[in-house]
C-alpha positions in Angstrom: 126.0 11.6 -124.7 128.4 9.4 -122.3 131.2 9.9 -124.5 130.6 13.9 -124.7 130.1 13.9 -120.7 133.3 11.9 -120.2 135.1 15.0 -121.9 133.6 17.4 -120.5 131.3 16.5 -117.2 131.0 20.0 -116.1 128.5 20.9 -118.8 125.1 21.1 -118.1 123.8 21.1 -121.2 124.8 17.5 -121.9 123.1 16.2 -118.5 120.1 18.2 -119.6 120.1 16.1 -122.9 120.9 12.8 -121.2 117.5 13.7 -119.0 115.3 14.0 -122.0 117.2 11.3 -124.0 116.6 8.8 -120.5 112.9 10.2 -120.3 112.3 9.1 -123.7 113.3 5.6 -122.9 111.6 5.5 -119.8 114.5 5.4 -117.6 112.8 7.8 -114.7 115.3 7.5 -112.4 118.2 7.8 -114.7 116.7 10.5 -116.4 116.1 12.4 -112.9 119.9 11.7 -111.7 120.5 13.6 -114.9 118.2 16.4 -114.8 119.7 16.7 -110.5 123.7 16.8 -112.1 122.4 19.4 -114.8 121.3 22.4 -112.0 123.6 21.2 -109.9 126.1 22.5 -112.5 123.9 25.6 -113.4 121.4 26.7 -110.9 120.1 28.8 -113.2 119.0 26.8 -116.1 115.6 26.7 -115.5 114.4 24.5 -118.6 115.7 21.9 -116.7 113.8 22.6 -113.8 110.3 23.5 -115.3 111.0 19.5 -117.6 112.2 17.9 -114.5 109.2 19.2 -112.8 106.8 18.1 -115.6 108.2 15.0 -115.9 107.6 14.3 -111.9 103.9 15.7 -112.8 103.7 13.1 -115.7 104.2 10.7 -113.4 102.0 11.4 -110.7 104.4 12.7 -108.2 102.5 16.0 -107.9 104.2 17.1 -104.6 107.2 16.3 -106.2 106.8 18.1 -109.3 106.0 21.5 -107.1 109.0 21.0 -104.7 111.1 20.9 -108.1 109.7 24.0 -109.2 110.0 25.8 -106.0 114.1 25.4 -105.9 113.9 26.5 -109.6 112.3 29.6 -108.8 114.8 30.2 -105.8 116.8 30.4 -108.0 115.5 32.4 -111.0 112.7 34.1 -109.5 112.1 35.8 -113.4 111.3 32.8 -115.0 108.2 33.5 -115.5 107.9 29.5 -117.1 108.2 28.0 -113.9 106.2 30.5 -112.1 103.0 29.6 -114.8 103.5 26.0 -114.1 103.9 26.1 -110.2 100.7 28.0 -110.3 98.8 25.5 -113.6 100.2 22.5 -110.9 99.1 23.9 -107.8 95.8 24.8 -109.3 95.3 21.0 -110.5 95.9 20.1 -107.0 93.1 22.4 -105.6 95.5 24.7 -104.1 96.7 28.3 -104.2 100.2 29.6 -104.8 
């Protein structure tokens, strides 16, 4: 994945791999540097918001999680994904969205 975002470190897809690759290892805060450079690229790619957020969830950064979700949805307010989670997250939390 290094070697692919060396040639081309405007892609957002291979950030968005990194993150899951780093999550798998356990690397949180590699893995969330990676899923930040991913929509920083591309706004609009919501997967990696609604993973980012669930990640965060995972992890017990519940607050987190729903902030994540909430600049995902700014900026695709039809993803009806992140919409379901913010609500499932909120819910878990005792609070209404």
């Amino acid at each position: 994945i290094k070697k692919a975002i060396s040639l081309d470190d405007e892609d957002p897809d291979y950030y968005f791999s990194q993150a899951h690759i780093l999550e798998k290892l356990d690397r949180f805060t590699e893995s969330e540097e990676a899923y930040k450079n991913a929509v920083e690229i591309d706004p609009f790619l919501w997967e990696a918001y609604a993973d980012w957020a669930n990640m965060n969830f995972e992890a017990g950064l519940k607050n987190e999680a729903i902030s994540i979700l909430y600049e995902g949805i700014e900026y695709n307010p039809e993803a009806h994904q992140l919409l379901y989670r913010l609500s499932s997250y909120s819910h878990s939390l005792g609070n209404l969205v």
